[in-house]
C-alpha positions as CSV (number, residue, x, y, z in Angstrom):
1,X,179.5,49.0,165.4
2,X,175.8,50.2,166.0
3,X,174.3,50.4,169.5
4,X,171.4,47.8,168.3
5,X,174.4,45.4,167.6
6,X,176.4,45.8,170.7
7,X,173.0,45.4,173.0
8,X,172.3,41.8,170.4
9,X,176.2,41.0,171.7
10,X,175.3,41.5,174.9
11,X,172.4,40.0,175.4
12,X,173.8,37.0,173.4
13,X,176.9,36.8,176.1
14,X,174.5,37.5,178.6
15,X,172.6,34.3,177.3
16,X,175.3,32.1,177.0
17,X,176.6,32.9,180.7
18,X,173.1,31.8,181.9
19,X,173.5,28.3,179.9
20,X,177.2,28.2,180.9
21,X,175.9,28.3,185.3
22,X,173.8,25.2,184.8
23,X,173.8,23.2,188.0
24,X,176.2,20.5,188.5
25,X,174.4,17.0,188.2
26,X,174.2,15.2,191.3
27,X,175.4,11.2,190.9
28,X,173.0,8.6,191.6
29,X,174.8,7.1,194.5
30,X,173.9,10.3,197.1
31,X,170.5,10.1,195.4
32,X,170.0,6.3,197.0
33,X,172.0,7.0,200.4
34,X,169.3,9.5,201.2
35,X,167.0,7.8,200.2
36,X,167.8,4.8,202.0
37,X,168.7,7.1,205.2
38,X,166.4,6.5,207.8
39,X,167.4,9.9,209.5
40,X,167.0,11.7,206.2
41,X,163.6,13.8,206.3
42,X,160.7,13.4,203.8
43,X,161.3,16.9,202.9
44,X,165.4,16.3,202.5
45,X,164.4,13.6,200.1
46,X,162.2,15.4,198.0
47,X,164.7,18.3,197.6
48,X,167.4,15.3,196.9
49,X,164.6,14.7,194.2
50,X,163.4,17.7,192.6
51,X,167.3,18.7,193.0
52,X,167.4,15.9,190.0
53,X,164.8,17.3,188.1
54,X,165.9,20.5,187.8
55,X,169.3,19.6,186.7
56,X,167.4,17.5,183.9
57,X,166.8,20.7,182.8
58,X,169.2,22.9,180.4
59,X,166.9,25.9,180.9
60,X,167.1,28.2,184.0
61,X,164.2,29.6,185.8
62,X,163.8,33.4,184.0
63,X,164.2,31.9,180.6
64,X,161.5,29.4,181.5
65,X,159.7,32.1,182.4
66,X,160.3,34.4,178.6
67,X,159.8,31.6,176.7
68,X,155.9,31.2,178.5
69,X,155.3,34.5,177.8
70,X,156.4,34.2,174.7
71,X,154.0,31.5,173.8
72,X,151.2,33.1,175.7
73,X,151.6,36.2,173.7
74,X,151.7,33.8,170.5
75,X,148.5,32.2,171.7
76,X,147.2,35.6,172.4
77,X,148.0,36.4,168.8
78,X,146.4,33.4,167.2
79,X,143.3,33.9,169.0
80,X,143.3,37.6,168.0
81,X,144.0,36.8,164.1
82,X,141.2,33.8,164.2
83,X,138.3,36.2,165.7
84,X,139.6,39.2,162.4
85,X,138.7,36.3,160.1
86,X,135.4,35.4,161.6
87,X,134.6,39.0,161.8
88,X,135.6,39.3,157.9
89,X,133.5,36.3,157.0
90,X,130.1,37.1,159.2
91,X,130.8,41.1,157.4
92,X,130.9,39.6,153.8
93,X,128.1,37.1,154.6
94,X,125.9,39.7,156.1
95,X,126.8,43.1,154.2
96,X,128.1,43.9,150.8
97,X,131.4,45.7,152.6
98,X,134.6,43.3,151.8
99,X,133.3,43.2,148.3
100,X,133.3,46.4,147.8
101,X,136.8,46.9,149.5
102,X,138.5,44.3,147.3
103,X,136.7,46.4,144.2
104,X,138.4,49.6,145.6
105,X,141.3,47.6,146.6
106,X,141.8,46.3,143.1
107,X,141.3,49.7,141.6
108,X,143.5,51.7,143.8
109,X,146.5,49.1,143.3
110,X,146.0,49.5,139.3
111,X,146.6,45.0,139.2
112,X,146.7,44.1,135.7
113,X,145.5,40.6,134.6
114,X,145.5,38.6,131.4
């Protein structure tokens, strides 16, 4: 087995372990006895709360946090490949350089049509 496989194994285990450690759901029945407890803080009740939200959730903090720089670096991307094909369009517009690249371009490659 290759070292690139064993680190994919890895990381896969390492993966699964993170999905396998999600929180255990709270029932609704605490929920509603602090919220109904007048000795309860507000701040006990919002952590009763948001405790509920973030078991909603089957992804843990850090892979929240890979997968939005993931798409930012996808966005980052697009943006990139969009501002090449303006460039490319304002160059053939305004100069006679693409043309002459897809000339040498079609040369160079030896295309045959019919």
């Amino acid at each position: 087995m290759s070292r690139k496989s064993r680190l994919k194994k890895k990381s896969k285990q390492k993966l699964q372990k993170r999905f396998d450690q999600v929180a255990p759901e709270v029932e609704v029945d605490e929920i509603e006895d602090a919220e109904t407890d007048d000795t309860a803080s507000p701040t006990e009740k919002t952590k009763v709360a948001a405790g509920i939200k973030e078991s909603d959730s089957i992804i843990d903090e850090p892979t929240r946090k890979l997968i939005s720089k993931d798409v930012r670096m996808i966005i980052f991307t697009l943006i990139g490949l969009a501002l090449i094909l303006v460039v490319v369009r304002i160059l053939e517009i305004k100069t006679d350089y693409i043309s002459t690249f897809g000339d040498w371009l079609y040369k160079i490659t030896n295309i045959q049509t019919m």
